[in-house]
N, C-alpha and C positions, 0 to 999 in steps of 0.2 A: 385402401380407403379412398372414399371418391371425397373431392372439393364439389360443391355447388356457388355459382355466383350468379343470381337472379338479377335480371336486366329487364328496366323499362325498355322499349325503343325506342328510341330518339338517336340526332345526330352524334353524339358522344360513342353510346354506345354500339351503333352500328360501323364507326369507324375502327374502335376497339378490338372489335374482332374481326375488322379486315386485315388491319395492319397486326395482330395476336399480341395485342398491347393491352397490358392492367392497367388505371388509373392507380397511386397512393395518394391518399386525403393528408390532409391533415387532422391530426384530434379535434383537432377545435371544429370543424367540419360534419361531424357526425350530428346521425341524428339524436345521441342519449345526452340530457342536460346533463348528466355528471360524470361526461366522457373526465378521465384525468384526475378524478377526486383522490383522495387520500388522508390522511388521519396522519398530522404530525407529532411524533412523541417528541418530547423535550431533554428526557434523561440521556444524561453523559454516561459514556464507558468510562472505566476506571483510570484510564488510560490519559482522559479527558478532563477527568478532574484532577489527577496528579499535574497535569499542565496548567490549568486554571490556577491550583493554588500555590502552584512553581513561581506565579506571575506576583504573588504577594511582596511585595519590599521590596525590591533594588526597582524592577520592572515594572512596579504598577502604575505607575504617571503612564509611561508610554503605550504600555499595554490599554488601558482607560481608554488613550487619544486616538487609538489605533483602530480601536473596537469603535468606536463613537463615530470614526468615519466613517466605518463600513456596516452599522447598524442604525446610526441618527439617533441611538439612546438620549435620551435630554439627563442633563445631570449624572452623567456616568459613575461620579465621585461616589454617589450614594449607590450603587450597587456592587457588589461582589466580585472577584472576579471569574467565578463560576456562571455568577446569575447575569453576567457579561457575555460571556462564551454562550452561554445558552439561547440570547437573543442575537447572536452573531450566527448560530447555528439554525436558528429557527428562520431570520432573514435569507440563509442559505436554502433551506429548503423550501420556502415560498417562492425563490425566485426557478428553482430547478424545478418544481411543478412548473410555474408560469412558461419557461423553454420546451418542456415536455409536451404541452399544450399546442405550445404554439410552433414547434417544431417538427417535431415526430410525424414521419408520412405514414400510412395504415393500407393496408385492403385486406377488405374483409370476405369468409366465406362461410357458409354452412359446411360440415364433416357427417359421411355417412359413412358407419365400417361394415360388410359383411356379417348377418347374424345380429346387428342391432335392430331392436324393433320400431322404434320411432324415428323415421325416415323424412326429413325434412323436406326433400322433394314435394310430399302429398301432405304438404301442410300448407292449409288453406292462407292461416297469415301470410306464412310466406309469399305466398303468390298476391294476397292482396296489397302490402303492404309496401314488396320491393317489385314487382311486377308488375304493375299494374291492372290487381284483380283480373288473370290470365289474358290482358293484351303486349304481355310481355314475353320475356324469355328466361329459358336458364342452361346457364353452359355447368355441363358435368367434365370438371379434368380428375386427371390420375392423382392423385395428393402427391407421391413422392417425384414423377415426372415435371409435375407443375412448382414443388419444392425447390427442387434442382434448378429450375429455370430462372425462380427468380432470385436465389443463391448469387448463382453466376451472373447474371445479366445486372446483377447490384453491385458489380465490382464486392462479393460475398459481405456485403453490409446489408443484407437481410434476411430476417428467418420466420419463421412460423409457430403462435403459441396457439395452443388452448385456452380460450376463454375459461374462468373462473369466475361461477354465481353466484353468489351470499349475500348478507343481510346486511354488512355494513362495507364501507371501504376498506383496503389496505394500508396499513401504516407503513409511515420510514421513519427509520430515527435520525436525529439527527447525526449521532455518531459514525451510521451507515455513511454519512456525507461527508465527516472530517476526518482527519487522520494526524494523528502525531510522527514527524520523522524528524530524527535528529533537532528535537527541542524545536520545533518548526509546526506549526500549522497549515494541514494540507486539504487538498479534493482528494478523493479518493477516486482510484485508478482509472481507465477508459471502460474497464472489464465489470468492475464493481458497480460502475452509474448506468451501463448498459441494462445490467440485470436489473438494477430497480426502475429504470426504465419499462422493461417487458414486465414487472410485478405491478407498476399502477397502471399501464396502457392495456392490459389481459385480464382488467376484474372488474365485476360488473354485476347489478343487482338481480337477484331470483326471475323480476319481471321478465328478464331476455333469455330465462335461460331455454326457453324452446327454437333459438336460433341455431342453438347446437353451432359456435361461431368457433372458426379459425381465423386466427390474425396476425397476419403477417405486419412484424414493424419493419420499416427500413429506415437506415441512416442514410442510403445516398440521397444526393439532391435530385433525382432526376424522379418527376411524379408519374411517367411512363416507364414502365418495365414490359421487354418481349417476353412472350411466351413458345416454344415450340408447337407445330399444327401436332406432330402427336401425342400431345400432353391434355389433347379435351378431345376427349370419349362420345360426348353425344349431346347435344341439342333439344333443350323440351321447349316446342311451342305451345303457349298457351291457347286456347281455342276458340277467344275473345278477339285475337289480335285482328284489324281488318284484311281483306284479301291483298290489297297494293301492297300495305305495310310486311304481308307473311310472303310474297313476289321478293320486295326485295331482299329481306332476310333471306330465302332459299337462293337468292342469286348470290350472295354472296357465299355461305357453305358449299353452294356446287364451286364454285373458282375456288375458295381457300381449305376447303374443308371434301374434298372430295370421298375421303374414309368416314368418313364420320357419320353416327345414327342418327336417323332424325326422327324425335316422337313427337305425338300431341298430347299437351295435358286434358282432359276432360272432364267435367262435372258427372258421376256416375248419376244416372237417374233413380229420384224417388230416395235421394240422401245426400247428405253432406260428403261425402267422400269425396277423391281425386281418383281419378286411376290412368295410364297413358295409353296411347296406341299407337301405331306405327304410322308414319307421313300417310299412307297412300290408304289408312282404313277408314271409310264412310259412319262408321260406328258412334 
């Protein structure tokens, strides 16, 4: 399977692939308004409510006082201690969106496999959108080469999902967030908030689904990650880009990239298509 990661040119990105360094964003950084959204359920596990109504009589002054701090309920006295728990839960998940958002590093890629027919490459958005209507670039790596790379080089705190398109957001429920142990109210594990982590940061509306997107989340703190030179396959110049600007690009794949294929994307004439040709053809 190839990764595609289409590149304006500018100084970011020209250093990026000197030094075989990914950018990670953060969520909040992208371009879709409802990077991070989600649908909060409210409903308790069973689990959840035998603790809730545990808290009835001896416990429920403190319980009340306890919750009140950690939720700013007004008048605690008057609700339940279910309907307690639930805005305790609900505060929880609001604020673990709001981290997710504003913590979670990203990079993103196009996926093309062998024998699929819609090939993201010769998709004109693509190229006008992240490319800059072909004065840009697009680096093709190996998917599991480039996997591996940034596996490792993330001290293995990061991995690679499949974007997911549909009609609405994904939910979490509360119960997903809390946990009963030993008569104790908890977060649930490093393991269980990762996953819902990669379930709202990998779903995303119908509109995007012609990106055909892979996305890598990471937890390290470091927003550069290397990559290895033989983990990118080949080089598509757009055939927009101006002559200085496609000088320097090639000066740098001759130094860093000395294997590596280099094509031109080009407007087929007399239609909309894309199709490539190799560096050195006049075509």
């Amino acid at each position: 399977m190839y990764l595609y990661k289409f590149r304006t040119l500018n100084k970011n990105s020209l250093s990026g692939l000197a030094n075989r360094e990914l950018w990670f964003d953060k969520l909040t950084n992208q371009n879709d308004p409802f990077e991070g959204g989600c649908i909060i359920d409210s409903s308790l596990s069973k689990s959840l409510q035998r603790y809730a109504q545990s808290q009835i009589g001896l416990n429920h002054i403190t319980y009340n006082t306890d919750l009140f701090k950690l939720t700013s309920v007004h008048h605690p006295d008057k609700l339940s201690p279910t309907e307690l728990l639930v805005e305790f839960g609900k505060r929880c998940a609001s604020d673990f969106i709001r981290r997710i958002r504003e913590e979670s590093l990203i990079c993103s890629f196009s996926y093309f496999d062998e024998g699929e027919i819609d090939d993201p490459l010769f998709n004109t958005h693509m190229w006008g959108h992240y490319s800059d209507g072909l004065r840009g670039f697009c680096l093709v790596f190996d998917e599991k080469s480039l996997s591996e790379d940034i596996f490792n080089n993330s001290g293995k705190l990061a991995k690679g999902f499949h974007v997911e398109y549909q009609n609405s957001p994904k939910s979490i429920n509360i119960s997903e967030l809390l946990k009963v142990d030993n008569g104790v109210i908890k977060l649930s594990n490093e393991l269980e908030v990762a996953n819902l982590v990669a379930r709202i940061s990998t779903t995303k509306s119908e509109d995007w689904a012609r990106e055909k997107e892979v996305r890598f989340i990471s937890f390290s703190k470091n927003h550069l990650l290397k990559f290895k030179q033989t983990s990118l396959l080949k080089i598509v110049i757009g055939e927009k880009m101006s002559s200085p600007d496609r000088e320097l690009l090639l000066s740098i794949v001759k130094l860093k990239y000395p294997n590596v294929e280099v094509l031109i994307m080009k407007r087929q004439y007399n239609s909309y298509r894309l199709v490539t040709h190799p560096m050195q053809s006049t075509i």
